[in-house]
C-alpha positions as CSV (number, residue, x, y, z in Angstrom):
1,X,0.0,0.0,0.0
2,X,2.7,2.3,0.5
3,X,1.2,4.7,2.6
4,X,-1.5,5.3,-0.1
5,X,-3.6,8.4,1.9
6,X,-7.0,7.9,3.0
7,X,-9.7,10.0,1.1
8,X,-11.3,13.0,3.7
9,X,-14.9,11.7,3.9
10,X,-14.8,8.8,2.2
11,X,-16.6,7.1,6.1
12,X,-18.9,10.0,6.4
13,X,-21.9,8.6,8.2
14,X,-20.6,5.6,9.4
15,X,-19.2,4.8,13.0
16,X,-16.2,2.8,14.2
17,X,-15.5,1.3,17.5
18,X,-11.8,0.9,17.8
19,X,-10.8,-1.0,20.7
20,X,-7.5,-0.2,22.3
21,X,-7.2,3.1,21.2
22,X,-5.8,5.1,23.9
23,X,-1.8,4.9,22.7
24,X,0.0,3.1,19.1
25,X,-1.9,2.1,16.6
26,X,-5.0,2.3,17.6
27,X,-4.7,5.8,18.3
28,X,-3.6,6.5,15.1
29,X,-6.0,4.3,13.7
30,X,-8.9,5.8,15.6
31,X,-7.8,9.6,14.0
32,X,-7.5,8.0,10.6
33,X,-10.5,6.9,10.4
34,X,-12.4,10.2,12.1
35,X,-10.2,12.3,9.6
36,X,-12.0,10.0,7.1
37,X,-15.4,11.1,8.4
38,X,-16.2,8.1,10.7
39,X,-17.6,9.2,14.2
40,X,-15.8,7.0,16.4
41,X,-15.6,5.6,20.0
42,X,-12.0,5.8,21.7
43,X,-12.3,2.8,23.6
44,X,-9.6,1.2,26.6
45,X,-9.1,0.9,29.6
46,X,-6.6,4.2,30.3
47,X,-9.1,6.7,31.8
48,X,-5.7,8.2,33.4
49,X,-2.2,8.7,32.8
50,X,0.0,5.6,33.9
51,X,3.4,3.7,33.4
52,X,2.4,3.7,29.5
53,X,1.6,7.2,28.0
54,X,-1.9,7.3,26.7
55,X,-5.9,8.5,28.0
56,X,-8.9,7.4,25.9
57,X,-9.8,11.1,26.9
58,X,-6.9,12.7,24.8
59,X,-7.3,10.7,21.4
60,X,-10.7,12.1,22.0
61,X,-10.5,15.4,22.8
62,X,-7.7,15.7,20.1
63,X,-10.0,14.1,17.1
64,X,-13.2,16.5,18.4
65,X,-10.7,19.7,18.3
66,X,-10.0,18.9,15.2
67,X,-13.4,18.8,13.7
68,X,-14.3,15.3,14.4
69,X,-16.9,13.2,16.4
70,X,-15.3,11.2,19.1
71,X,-16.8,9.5,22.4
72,X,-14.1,8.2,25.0
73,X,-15.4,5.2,26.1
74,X,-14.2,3.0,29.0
75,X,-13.4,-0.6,27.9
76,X,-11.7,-3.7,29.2
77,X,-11.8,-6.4,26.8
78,X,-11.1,-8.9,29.2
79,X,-14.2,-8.3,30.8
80,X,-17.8,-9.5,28.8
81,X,-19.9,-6.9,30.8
82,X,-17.6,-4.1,30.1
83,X,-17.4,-4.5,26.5
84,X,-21.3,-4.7,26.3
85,X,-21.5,-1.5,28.4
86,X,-19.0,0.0,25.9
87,X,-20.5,-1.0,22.7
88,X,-24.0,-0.3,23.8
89,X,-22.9,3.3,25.0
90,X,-21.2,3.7,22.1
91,X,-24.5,2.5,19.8
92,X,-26.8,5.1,22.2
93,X,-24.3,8.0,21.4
94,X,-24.2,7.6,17.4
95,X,-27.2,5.2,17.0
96,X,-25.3,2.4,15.4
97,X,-21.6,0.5,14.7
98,X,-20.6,0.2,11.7
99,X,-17.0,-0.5,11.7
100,X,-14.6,-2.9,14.5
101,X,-11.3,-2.0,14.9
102,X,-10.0,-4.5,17.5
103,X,-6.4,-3.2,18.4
104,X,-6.4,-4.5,22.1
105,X,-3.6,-6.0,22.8
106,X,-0.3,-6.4,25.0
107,X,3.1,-7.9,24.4
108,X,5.0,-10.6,25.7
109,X,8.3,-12.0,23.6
110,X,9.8,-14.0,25.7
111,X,10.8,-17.5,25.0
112,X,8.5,-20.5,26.1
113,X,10.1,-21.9,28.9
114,X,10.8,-18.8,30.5
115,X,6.9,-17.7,29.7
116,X,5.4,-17.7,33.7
117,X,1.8,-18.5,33.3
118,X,0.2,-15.3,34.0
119,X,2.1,-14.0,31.3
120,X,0.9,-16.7,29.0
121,X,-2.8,-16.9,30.0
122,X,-2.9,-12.4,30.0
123,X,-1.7,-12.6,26.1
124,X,-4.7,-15.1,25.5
125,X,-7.2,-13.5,27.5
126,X,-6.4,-9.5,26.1
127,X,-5.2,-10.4,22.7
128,X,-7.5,-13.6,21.6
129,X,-10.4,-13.9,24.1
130,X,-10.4,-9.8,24.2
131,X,-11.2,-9.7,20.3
132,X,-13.9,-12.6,20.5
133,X,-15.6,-10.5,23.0
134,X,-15.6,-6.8,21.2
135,X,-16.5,-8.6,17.9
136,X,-19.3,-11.0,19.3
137,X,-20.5,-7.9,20.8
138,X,-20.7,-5.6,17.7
139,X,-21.8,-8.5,15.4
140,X,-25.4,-7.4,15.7
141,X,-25.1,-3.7,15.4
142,X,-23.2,-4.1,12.0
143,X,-25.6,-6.9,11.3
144,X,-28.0,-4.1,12.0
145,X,-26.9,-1.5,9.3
146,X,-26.9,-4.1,6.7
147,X,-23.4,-4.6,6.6
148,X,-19.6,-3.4,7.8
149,X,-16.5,-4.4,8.4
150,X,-14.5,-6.1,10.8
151,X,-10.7,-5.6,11.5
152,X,-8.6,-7.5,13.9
153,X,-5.1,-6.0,14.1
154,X,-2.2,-8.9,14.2
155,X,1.1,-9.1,13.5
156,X,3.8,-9.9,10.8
157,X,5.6,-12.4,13.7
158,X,2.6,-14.8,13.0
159,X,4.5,-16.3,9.8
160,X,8.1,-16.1,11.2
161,X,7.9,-19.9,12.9
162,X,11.5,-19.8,12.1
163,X,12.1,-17.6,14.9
164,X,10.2,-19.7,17.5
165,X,7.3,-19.2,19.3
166,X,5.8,-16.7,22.0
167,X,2.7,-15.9,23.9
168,X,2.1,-12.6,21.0
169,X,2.8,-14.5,18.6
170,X,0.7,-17.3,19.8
171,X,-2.5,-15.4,20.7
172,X,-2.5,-13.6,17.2
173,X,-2.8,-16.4,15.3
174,X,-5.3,-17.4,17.1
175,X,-7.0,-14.3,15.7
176,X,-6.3,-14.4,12.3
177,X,-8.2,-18.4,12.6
178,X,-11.0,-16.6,14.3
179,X,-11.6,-14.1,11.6
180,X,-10.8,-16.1,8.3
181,X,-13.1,-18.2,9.8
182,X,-15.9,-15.2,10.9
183,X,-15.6,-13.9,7.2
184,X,-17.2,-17.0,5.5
185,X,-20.0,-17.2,8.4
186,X,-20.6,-13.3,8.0
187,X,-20.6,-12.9,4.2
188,X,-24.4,-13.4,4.0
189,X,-24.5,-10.8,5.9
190,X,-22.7,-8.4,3.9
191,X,-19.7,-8.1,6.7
192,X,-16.2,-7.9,5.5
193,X,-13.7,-9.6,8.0
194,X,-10.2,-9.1,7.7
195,X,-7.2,-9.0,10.0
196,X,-4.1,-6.3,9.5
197,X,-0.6,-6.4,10.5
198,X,2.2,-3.9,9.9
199,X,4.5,-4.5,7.2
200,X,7.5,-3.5,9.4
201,X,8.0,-2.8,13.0
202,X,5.6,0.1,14.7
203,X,7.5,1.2,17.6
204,X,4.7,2.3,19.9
205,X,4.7,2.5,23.6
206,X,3.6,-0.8,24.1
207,X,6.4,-2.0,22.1
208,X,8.5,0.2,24.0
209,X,7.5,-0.9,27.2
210,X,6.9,-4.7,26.3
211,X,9.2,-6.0,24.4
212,X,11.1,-3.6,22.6
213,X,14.6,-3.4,24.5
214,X,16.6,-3.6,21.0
215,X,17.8,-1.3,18.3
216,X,15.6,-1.8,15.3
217,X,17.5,-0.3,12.6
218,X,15.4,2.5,10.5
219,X,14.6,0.9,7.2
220,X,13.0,-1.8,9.3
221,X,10.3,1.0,11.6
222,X,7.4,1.6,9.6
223,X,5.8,5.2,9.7
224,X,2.9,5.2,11.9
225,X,0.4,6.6,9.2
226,X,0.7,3.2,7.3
227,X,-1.6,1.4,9.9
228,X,-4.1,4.5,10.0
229,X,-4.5,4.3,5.8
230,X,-4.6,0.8,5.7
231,X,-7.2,0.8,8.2
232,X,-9.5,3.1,6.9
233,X,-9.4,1.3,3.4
234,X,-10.5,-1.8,5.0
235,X,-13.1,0.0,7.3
236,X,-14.9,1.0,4.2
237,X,-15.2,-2.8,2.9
238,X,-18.7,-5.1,3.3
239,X,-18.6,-8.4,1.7
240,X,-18.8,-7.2,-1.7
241,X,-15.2,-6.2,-1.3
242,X,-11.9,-7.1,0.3
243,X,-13.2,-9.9,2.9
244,X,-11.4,-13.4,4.6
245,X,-8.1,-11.5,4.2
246,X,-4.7,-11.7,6.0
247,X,-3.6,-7.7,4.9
248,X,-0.1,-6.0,5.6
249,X,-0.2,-2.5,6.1
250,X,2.3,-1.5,3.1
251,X,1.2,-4.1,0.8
252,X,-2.6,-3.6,0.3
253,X,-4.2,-3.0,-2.8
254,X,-5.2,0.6,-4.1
């Protein structure tokens, strides 16, 4: 893809949840896509400033200076009840979904044997069991408008099995079954599923904080509007288009 910009109202009218959008990626993902025209809900569970930088309330207040519609909403996607509260707030506010960004995640690369379990069973529960829970939830609300998309962020560290295996790697895989699956059950319904990974390394401040400790050497940091514009094209799919996909940020079509 390249970078390929996104179009300035090409989602007017339609509305985006993006879960885990209160740092990295999904921040930027959540001001593409409101740049694009989408109203959208900044959802997470930073209400405050902590050891990570990053507020649902400033990716907010940042989109809505800016012209946009934005509603900071409180999320933990490890929690069923939570995420229904979130989604349903989010449906009252702009009286529908239309789009699922689920960007949720945290980081753990250590090797297996030195995995402790809580470590192991945290990457499952945010990264996997965190997506199956925003997405069951906004199923019927997309299902509603008569069609959307669905986006599961992963990662290109799926594919390297030559570099052995961790708990992020582990869990996003997971993902990418879940969706390729979801897109054949959901077609019917004019839903487009797909799952997007950066191209190159994103150095957020999960990264940072998570497993980042090394020098990545510049040609291999991708800039952080590749992920925003590679969103919003696949935000503005339904069945009829790019669907049951596998994407990488600098590599799309268009």
């Amino acid at each position: 893809m390249n970078g390929r910009p996104h179009v300035s109202g090409e989602l007017k009218g339609k509305v985006a949840f993006v879960a885990g959008a209160s740092r990295g990626i999904g921040r930027n993902i959540a001001r593409g896509l409101a740049e694009a025209g989408a109203a959208v809900a900044v959802a997470a569970r930073s209400e405050e400033e902590g050891r990570i930088p990053g507020t649902i309330h400033a990716v907010a207040d940042r989109i809505k200076s800016a012209g946009g519609r934005a509603l900071a909403v409180a999320c933990d996607v490890t929690s069923e009840a939570s995420v229904e509260a979130a989604v349903a707030a989010t449906a009252a506010e702009f009286g529908g979904i239309d789009i699922l960004i689920a960007n949720a995640g945290v980081m753990w690369l250590g090797p297996v044997e030195s995995t402790p379990l809580k470590r192991w069973q945290l990457c499952l529960d945010v990264n996997l069991t965190g997506v199956f829970l925003v997405t069951k939830a906004v199923i019927p609300h997309i299902r509603a408008r008569g069609g959307g998309s669905l986006v599961a962020v992963t990662t290109n560290g799926v594919g390297m099995t030559d570099r052995g295996a961790n708990a992020y790697w582990v869990s996003k895989a997971g993902v990418e079954r879940l969706y390729l699956g979801l897109a054949a059950t959901l077609k019917t319904d004019n839903i487009a599923v797909n799952c997007l990974a950066p191209s190159r390394v994103v150095v957020t401040e999960g990264w940072q904080a998570g497993g980042g400790g090394r020098q990545i050497p510049p040609e291999m940091i991708e800039p952080p509007e590749a992920m925003a514009n590679a969103a919003v094209l696949l935000a503005g799919q339904d069945a009829s288009g790019i669907t049951g996909t596998v994407q990488k940020s600098e590599s799309m079509p268009g």
